[in-house]
PyMOL Python script that loads the backbone (N, CA, C, O; Angstrom):
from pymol import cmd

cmd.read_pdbstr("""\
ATOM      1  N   UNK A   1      16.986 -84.213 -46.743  1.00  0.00           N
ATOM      2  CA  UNK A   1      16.205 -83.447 -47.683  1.00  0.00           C
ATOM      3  C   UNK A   1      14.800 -83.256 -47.125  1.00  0.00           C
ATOM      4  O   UNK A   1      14.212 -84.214 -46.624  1.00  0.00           O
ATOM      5  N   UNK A   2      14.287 -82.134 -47.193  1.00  0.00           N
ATOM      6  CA  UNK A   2      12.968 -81.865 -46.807  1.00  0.00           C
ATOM      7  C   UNK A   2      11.559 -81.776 -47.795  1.00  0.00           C
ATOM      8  O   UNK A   2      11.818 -81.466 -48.958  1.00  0.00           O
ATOM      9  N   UNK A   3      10.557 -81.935 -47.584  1.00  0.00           N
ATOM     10  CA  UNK A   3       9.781 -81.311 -48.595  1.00  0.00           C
ATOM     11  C   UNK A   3       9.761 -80.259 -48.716  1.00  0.00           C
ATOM     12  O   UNK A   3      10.396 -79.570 -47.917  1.00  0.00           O
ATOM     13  N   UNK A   4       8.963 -79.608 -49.855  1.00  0.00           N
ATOM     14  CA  UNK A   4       8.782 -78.728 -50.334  1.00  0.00           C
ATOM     15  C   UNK A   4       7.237 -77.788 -49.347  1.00  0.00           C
ATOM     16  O   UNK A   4       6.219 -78.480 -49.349  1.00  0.00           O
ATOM     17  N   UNK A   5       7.130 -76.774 -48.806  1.00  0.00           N
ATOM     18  CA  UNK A   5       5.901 -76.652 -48.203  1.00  0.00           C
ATOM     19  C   UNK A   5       4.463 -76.905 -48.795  1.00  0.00           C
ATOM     20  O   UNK A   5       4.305 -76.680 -49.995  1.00  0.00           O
ATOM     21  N   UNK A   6       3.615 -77.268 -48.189  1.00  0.00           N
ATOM     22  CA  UNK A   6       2.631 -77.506 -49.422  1.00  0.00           C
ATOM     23  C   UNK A   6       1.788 -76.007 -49.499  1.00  0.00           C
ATOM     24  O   UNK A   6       1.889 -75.156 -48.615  1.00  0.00           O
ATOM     25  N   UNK A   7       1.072 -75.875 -50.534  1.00  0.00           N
ATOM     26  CA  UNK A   7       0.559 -74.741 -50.982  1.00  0.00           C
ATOM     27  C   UNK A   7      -0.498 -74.763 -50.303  1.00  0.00           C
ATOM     28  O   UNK A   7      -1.129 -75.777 -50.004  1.00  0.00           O
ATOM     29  N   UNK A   8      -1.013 -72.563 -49.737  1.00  0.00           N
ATOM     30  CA  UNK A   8      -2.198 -72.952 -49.337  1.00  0.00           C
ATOM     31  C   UNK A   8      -2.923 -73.210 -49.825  1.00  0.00           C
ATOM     32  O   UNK A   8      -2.955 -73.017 -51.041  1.00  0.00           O
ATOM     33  N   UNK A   9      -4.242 -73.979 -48.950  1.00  0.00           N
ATOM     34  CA  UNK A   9      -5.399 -74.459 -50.062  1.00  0.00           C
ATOM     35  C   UNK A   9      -6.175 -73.645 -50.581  1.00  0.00           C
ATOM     36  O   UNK A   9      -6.998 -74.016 -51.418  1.00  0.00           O
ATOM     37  N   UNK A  10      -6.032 -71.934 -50.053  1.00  0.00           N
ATOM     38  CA  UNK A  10      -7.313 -71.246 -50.749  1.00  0.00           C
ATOM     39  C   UNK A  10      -6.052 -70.626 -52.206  1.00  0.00           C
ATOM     40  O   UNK A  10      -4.884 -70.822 -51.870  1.00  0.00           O
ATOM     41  N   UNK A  11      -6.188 -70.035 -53.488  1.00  0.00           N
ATOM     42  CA  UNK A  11      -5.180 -69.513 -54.334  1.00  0.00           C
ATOM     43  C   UNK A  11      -6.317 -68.531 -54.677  1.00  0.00           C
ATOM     44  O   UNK A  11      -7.366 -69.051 -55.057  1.00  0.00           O
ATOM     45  N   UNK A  12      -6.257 -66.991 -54.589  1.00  0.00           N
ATOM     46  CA  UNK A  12      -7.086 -66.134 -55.593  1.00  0.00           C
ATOM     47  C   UNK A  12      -6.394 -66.063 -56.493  1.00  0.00           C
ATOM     48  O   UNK A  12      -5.255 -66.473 -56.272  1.00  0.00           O
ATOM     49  N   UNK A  13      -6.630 -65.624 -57.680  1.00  0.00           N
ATOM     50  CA  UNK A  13      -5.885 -65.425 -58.955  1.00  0.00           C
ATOM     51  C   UNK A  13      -6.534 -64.084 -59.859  1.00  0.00           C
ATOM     52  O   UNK A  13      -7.567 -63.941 -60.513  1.00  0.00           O
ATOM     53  N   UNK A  14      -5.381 -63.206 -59.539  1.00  0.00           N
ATOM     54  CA  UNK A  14      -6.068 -61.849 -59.869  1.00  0.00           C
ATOM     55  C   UNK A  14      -4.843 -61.155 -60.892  1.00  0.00           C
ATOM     56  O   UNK A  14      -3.978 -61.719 -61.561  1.00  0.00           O
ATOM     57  N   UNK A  15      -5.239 -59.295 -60.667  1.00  0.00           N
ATOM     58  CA  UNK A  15      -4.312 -58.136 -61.512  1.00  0.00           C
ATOM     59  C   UNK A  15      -4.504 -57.170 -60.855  1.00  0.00           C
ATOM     60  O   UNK A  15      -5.577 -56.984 -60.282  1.00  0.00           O
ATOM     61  N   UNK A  16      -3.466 -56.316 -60.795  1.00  0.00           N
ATOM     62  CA  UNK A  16      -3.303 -55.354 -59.949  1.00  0.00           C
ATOM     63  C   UNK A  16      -4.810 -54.445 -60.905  1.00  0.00           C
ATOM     64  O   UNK A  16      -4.801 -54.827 -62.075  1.00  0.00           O
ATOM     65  N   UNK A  17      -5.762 -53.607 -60.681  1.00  0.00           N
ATOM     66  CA  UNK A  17      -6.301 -52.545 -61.045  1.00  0.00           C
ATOM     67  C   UNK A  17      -7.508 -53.333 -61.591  1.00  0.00           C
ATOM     68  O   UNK A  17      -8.140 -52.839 -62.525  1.00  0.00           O
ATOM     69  N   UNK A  18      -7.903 -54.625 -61.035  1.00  0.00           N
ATOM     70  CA  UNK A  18      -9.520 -55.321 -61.177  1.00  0.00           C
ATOM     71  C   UNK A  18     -10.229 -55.115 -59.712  1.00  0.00           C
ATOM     72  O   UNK A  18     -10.014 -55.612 -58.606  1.00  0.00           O
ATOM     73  N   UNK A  19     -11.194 -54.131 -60.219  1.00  0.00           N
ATOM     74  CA  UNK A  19     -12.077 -53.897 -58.865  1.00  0.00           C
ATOM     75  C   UNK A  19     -13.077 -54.936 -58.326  1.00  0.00           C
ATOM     76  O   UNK A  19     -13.874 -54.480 -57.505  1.00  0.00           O
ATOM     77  N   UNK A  20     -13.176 -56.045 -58.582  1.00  0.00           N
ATOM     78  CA  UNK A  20     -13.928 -57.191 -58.571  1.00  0.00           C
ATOM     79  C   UNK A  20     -12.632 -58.251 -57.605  1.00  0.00           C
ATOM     80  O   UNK A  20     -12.636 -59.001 -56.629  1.00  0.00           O
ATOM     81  N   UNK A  21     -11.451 -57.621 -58.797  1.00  0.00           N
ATOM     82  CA  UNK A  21     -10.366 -58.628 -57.539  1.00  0.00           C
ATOM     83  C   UNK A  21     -10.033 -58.035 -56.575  1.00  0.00           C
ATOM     84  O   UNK A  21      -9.228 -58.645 -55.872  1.00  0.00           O
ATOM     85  N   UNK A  22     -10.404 -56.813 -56.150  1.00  0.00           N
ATOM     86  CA  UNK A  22     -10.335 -56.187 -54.700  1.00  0.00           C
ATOM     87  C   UNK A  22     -11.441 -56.695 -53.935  1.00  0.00           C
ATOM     88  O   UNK A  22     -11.330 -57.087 -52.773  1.00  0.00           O
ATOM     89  N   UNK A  23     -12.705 -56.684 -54.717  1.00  0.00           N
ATOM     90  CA  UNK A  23     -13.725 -56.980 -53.725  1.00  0.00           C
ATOM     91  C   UNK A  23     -13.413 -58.579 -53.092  1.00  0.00           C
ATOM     92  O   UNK A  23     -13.727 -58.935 -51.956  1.00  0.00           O
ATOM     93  N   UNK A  24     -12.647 -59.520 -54.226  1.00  0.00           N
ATOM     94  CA  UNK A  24     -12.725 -60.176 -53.464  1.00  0.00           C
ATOM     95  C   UNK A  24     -11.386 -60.708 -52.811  1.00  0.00           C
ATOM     96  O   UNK A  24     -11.462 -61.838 -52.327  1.00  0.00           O
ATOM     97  N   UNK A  25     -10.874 -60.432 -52.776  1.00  0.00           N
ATOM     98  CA  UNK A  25      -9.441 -60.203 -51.984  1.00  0.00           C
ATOM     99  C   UNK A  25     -10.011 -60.151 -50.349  1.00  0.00           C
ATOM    100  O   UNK A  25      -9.738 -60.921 -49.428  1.00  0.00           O
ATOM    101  N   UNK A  26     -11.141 -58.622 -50.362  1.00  0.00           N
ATOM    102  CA  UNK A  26     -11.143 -58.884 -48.612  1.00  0.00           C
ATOM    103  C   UNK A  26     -12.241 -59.790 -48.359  1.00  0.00           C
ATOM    104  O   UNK A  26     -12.484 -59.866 -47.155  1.00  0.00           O
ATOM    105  N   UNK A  27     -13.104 -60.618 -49.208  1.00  0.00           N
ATOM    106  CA  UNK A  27     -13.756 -61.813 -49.014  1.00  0.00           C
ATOM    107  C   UNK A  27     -12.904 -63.077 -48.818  1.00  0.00           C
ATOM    108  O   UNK A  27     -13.350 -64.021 -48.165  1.00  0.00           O
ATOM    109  N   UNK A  28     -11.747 -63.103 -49.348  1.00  0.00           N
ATOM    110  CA  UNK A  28     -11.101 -64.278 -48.886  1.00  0.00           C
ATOM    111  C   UNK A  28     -10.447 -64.105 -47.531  1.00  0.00           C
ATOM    112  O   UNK A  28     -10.400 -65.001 -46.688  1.00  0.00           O
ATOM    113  N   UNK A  29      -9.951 -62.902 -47.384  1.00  0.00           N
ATOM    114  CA  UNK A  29      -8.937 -62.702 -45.942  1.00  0.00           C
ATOM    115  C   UNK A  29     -10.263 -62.853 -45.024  1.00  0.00           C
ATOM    116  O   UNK A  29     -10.075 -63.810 -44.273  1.00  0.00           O
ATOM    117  N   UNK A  30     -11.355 -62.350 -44.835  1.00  0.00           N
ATOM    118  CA  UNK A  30     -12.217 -62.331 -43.835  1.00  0.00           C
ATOM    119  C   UNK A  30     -12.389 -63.887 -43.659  1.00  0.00           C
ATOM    120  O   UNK A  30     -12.176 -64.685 -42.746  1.00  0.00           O
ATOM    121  N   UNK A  31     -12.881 -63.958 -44.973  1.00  0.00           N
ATOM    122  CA  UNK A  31     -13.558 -65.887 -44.547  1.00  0.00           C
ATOM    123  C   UNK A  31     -12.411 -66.893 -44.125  1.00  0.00           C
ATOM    124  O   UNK A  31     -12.560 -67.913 -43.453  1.00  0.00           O
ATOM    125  N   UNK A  32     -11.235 -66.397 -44.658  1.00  0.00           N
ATOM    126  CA  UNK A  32      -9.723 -67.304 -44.518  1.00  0.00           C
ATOM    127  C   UNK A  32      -9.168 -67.120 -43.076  1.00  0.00           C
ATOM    128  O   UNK A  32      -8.638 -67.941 -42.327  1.00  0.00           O
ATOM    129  N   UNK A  33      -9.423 -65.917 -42.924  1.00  0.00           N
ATOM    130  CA  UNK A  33      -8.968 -65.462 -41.129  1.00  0.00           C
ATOM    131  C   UNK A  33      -9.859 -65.954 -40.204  1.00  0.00           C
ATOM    132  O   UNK A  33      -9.501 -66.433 -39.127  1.00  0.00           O
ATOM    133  N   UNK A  34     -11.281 -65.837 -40.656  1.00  0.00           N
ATOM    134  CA  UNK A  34     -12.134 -66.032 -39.409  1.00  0.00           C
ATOM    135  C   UNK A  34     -12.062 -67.611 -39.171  1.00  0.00           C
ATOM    136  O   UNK A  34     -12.301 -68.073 -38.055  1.00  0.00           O
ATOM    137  N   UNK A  35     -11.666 -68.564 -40.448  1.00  0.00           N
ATOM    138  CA  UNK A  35     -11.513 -70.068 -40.587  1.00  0.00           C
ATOM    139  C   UNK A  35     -10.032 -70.792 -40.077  1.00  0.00           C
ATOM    140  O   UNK A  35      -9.614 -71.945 -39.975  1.00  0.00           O
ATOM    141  N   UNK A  36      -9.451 -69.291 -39.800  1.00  0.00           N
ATOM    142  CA  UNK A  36      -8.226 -69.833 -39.900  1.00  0.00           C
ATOM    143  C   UNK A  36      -7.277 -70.641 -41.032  1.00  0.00           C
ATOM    144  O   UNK A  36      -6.303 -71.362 -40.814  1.00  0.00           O
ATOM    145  N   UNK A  37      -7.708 -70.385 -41.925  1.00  0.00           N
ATOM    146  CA  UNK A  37      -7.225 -71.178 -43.221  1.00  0.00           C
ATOM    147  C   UNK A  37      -6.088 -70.668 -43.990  1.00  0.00           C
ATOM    148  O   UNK A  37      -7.013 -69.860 -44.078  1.00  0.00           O
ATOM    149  N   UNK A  38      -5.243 -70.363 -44.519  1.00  0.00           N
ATOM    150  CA  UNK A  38      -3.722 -70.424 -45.251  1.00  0.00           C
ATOM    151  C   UNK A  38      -4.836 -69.858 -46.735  1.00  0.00           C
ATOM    152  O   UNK A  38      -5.797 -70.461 -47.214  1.00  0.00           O
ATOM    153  N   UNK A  39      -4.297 -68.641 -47.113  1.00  0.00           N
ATOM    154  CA  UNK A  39      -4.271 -68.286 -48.653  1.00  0.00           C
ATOM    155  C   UNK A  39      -3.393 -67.667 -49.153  1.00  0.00           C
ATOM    156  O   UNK A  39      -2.411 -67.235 -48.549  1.00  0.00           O
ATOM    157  N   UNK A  40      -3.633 -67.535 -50.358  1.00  0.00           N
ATOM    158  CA  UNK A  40      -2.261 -66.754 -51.236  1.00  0.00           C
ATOM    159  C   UNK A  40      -2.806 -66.289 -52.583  1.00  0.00           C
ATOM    160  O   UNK A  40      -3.730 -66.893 -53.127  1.00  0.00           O
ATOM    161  N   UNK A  41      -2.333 -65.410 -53.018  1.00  0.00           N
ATOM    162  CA  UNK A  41      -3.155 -64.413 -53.726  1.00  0.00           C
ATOM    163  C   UNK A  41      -2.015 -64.413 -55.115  1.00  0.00           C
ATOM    164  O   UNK A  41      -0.835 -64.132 -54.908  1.00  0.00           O
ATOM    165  N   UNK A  42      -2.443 -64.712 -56.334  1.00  0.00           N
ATOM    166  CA  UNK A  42      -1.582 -65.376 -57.621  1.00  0.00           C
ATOM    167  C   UNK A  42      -1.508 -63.691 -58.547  1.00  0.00           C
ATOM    168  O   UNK A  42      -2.581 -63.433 -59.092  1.00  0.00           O
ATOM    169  N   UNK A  43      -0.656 -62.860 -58.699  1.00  0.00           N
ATOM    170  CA  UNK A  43      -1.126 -62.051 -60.143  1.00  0.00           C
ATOM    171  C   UNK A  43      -1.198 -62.378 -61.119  1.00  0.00           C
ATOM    172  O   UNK A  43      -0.099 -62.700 -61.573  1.00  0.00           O
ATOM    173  N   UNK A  44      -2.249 -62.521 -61.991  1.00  0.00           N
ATOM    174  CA  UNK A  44      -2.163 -63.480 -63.658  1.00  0.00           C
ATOM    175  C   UNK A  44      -0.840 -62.474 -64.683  1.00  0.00           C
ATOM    176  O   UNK A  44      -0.429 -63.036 -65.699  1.00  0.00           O
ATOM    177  N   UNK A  45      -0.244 -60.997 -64.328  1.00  0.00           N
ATOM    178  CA  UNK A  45       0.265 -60.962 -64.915  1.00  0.00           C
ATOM    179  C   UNK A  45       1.568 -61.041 -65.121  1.00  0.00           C
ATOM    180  O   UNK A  45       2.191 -60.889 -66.172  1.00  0.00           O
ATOM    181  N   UNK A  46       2.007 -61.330 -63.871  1.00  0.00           N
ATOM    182  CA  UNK A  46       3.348 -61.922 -63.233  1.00  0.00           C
ATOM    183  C   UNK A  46       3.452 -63.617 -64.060  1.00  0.00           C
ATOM    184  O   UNK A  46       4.478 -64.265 -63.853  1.00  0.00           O
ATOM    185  N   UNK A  47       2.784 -63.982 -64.605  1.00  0.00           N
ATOM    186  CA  UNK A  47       3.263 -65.659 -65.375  1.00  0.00           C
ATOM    187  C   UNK A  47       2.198 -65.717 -66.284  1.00  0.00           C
ATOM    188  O   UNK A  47       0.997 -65.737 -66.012  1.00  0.00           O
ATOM    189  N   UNK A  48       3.004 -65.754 -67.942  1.00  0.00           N
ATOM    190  CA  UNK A  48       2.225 -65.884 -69.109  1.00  0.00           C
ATOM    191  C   UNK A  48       1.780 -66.761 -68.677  1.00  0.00           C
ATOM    192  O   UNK A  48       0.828 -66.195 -68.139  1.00  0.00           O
ATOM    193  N   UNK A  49       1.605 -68.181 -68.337  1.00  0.00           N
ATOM    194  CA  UNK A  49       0.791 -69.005 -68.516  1.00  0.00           C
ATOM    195  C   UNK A  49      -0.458 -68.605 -68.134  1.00  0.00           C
ATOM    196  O   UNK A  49      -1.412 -68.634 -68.911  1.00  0.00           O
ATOM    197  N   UNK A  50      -0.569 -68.039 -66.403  1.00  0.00           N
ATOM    198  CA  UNK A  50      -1.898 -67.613 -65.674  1.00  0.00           C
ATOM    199  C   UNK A  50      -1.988 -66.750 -66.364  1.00  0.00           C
ATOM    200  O   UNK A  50      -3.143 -67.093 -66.620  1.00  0.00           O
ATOM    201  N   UNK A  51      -1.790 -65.389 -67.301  1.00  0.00           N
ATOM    202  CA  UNK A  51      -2.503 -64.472 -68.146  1.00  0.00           C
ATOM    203  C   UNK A  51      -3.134 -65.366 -69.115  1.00  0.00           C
ATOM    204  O   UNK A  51      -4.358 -65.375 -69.247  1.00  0.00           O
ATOM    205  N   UNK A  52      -2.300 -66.176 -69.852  1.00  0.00           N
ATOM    206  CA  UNK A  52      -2.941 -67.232 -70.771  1.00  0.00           C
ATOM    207  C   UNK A  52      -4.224 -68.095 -70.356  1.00  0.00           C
ATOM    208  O   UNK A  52      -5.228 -68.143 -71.067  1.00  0.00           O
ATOM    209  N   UNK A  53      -4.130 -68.591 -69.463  1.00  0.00           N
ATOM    210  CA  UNK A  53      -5.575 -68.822 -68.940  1.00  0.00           C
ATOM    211  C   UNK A  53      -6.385 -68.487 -68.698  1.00  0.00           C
ATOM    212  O   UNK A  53      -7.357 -69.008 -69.245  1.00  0.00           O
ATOM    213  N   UNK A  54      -6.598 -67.537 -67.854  1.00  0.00           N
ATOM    214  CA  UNK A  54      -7.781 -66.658 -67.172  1.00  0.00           C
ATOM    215  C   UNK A  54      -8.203 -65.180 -68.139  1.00  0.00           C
ATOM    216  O   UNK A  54      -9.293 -64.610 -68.203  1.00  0.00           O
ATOM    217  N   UNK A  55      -6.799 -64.814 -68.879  1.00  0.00           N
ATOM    218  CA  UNK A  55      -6.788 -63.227 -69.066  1.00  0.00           C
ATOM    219  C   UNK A  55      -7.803 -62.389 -68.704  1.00  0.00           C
ATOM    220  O   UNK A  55      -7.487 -62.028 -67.571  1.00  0.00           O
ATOM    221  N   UNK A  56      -8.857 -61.854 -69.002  1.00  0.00           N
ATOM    222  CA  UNK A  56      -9.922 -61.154 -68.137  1.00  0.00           C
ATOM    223  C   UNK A  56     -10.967 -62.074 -67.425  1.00  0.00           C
ATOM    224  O   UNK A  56     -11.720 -61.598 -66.576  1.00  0.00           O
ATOM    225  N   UNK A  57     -11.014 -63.539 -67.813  1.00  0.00           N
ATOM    226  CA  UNK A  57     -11.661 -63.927 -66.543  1.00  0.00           C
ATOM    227  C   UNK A  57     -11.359 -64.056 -65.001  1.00  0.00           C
ATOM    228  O   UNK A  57     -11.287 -65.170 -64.481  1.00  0.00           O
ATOM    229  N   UNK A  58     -11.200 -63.000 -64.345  1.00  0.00           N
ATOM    230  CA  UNK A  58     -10.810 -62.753 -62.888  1.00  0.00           C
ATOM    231  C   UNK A  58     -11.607 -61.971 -62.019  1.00  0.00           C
ATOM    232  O   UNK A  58     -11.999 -60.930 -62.545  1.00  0.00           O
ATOM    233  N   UNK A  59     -12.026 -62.183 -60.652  1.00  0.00           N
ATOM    234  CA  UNK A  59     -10.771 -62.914 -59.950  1.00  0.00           C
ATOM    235  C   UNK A  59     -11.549 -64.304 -60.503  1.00  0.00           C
ATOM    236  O   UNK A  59     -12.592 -64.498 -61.127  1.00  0.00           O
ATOM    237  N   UNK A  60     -10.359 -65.282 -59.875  1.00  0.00           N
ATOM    238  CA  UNK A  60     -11.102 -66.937 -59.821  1.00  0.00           C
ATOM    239  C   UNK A  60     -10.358 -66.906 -58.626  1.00  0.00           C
ATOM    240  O   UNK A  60      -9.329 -66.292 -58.342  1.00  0.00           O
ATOM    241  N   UNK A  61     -11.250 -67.883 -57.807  1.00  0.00           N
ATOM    242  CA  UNK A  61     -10.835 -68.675 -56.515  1.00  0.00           C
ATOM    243  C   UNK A  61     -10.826 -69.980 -56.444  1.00  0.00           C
ATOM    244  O   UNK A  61     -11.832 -70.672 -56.599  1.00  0.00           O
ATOM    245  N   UNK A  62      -9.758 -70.384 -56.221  1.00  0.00           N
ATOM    246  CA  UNK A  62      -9.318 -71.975 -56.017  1.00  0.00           C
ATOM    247  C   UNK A  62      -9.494 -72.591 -54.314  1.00  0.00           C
ATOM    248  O   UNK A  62      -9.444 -72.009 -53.231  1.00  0.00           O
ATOM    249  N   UNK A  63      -9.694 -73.876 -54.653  1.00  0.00           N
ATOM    250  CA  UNK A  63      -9.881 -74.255 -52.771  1.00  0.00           C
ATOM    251  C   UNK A  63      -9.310 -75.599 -53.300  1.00  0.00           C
ATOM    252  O   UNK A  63      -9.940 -76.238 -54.142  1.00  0.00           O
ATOM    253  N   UNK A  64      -8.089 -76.041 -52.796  1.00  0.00           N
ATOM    254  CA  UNK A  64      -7.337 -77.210 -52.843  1.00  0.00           C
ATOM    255  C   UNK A  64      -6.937 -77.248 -54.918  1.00  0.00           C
ATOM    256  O   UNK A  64      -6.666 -78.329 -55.441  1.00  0.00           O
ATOM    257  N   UNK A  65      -6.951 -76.872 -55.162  1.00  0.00           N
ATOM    258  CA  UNK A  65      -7.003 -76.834 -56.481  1.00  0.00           C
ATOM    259  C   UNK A  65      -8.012 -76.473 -57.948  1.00  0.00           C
ATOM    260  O   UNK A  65      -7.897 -76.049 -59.098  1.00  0.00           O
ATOM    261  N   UNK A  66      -9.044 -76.977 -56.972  1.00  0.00           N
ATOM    262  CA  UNK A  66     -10.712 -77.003 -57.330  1.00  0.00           C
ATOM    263  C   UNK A  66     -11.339 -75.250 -57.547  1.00  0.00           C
ATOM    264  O   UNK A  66     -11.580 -74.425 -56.665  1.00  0.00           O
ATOM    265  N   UNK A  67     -11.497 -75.085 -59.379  1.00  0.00           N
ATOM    266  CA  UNK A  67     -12.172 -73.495 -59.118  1.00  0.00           C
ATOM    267  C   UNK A  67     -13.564 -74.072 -58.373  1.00  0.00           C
ATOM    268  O   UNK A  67     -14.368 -74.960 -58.654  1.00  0.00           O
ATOM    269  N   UNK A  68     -13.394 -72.859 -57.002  1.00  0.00           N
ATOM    270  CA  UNK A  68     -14.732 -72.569 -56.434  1.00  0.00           C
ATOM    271  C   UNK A  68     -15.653 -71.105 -57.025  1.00  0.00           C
ATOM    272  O   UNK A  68     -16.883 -71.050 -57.032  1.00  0.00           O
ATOM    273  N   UNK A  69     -14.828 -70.109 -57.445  1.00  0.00           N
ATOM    274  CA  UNK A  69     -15.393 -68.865 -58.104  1.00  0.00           C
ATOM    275  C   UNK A  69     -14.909 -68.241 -59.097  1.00  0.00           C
ATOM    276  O   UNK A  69     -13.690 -68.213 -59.271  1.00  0.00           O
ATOM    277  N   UNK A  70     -15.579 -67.764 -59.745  1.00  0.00           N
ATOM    278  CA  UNK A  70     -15.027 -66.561 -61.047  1.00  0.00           C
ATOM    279  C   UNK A  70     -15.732 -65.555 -60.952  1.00  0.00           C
ATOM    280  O   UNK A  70     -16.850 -65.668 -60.450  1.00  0.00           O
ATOM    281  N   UNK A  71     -15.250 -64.268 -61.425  1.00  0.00           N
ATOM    282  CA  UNK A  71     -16.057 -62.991 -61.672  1.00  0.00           C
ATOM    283  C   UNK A  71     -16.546 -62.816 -59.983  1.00  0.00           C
ATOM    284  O   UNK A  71     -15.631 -62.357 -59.300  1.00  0.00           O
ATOM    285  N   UNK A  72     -17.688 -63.074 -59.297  1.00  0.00           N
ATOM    286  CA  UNK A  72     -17.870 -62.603 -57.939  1.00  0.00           C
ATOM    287  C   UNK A  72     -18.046 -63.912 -56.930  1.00  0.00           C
ATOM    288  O   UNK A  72     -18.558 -65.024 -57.052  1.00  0.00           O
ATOM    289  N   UNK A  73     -17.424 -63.272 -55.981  1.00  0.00           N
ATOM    290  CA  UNK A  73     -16.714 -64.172 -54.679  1.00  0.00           C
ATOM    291  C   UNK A  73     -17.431 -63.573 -53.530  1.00  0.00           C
ATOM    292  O   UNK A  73     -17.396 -62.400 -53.158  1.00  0.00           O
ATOM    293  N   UNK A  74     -18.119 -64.623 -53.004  1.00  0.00           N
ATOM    294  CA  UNK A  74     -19.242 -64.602 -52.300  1.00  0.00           C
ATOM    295  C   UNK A  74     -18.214 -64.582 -50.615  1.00  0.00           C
ATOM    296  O   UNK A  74     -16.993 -64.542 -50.768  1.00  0.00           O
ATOM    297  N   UNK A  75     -18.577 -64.602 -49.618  1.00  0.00           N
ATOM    298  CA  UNK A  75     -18.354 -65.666 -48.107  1.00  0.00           C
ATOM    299  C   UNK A  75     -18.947 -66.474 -48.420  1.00  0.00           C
ATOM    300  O   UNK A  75     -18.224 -67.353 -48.889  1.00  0.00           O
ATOM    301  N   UNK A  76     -20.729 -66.913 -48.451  1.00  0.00           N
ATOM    302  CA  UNK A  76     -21.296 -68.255 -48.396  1.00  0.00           C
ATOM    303  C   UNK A  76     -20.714 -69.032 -49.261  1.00  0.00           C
ATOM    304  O   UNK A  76     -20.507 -70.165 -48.827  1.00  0.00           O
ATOM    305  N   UNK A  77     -20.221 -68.744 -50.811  1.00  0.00           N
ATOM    306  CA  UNK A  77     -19.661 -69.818 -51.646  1.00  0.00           C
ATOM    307  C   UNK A  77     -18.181 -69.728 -51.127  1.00  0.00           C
ATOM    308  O   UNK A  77     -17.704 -70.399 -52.043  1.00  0.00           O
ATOM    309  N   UNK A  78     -17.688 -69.583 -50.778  1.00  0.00           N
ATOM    310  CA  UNK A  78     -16.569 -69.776 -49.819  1.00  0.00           C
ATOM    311  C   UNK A  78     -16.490 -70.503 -48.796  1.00  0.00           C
ATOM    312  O   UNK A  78     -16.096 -71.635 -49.075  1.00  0.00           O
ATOM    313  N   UNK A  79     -16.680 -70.347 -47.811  1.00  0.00           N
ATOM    314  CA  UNK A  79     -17.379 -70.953 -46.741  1.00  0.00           C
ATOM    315  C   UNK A  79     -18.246 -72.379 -46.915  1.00  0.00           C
ATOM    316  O   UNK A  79     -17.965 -73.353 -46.217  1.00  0.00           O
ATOM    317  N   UNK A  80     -19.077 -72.405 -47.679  1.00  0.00           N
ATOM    318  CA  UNK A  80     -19.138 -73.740 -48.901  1.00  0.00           C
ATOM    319  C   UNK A  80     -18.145 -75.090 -49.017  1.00  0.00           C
ATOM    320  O   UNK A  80     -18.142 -76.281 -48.706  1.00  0.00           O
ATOM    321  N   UNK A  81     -17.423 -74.228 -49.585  1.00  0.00           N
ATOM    322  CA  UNK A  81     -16.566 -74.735 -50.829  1.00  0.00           C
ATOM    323  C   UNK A  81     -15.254 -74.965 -49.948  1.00  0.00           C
ATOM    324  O   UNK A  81     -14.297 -75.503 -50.504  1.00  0.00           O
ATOM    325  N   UNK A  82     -15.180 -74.694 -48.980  1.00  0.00           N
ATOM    326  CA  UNK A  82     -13.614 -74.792 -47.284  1.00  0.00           C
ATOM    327  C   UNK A  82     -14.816 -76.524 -46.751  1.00  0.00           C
ATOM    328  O   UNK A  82     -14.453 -77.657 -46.433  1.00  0.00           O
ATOM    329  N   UNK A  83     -16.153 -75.946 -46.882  1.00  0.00           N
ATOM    330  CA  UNK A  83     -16.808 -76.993 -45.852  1.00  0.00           C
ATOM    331  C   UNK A  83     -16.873 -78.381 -46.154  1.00  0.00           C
ATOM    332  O   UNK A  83     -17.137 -79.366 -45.465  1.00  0.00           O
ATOM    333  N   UNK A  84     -16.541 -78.208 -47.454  1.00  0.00           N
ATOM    334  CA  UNK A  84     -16.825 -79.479 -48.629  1.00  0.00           C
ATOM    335  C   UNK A  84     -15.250 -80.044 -49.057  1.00  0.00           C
ATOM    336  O   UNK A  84     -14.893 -80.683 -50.047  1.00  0.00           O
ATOM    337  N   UNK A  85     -14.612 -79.624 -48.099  1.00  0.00           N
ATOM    338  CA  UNK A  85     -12.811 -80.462 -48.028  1.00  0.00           C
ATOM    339  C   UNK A  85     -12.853 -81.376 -47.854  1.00  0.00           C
ATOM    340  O   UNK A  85     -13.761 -81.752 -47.114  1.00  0.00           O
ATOM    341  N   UNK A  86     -11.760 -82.534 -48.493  1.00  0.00           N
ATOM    342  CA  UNK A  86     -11.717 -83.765 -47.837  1.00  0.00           C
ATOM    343  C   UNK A  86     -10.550 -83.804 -46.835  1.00  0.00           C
ATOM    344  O   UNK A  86     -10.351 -84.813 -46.158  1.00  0.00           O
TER     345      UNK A  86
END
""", "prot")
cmd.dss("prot")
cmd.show_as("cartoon", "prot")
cmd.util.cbc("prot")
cmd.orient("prot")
């Protein structure tokens, strides 16, 4: 039996047609590519629960689990928030 893969550590959590979650969509691929780091990008409306949580608070950005952003997604608070891993 194997594990399960582990998740990447960056998660955006967005909706198709939020222009804020576009902007930061290519803030994570830039800072995630240039770091080399594993992300994955959540739609809140693909699983009641994530609509239930966030519903218009989006995007949010997660780093190991931990929200690092809501509403606007910086590089420096990114870049931050990767630097401050254990």
């Amino acid at each position: 039996m194997t594990d399960a893969p582990a998740a990447p550590p960056v998660t955006l959590f967005s909706r198709p047609g939020c222009h804020l979650c576009d902007d930061a969509r290519i803030v994570v691929a830039e800072v995630c590519g240039r770091l080399d780091v594993a992300w994955d990008e959540r739609d809140i409306d693909a699983d009641d629960a994530l609509t239930e949580r966030y519903g218009l608070s989006i995007p949010v950005v997660e780093v190991d689990g931990r929200e690092v952003a809501r509403y606007l997604v910086t590089a420096r608070g990114l870049e931050a928030a990767l630097a401050g891993r254990e």
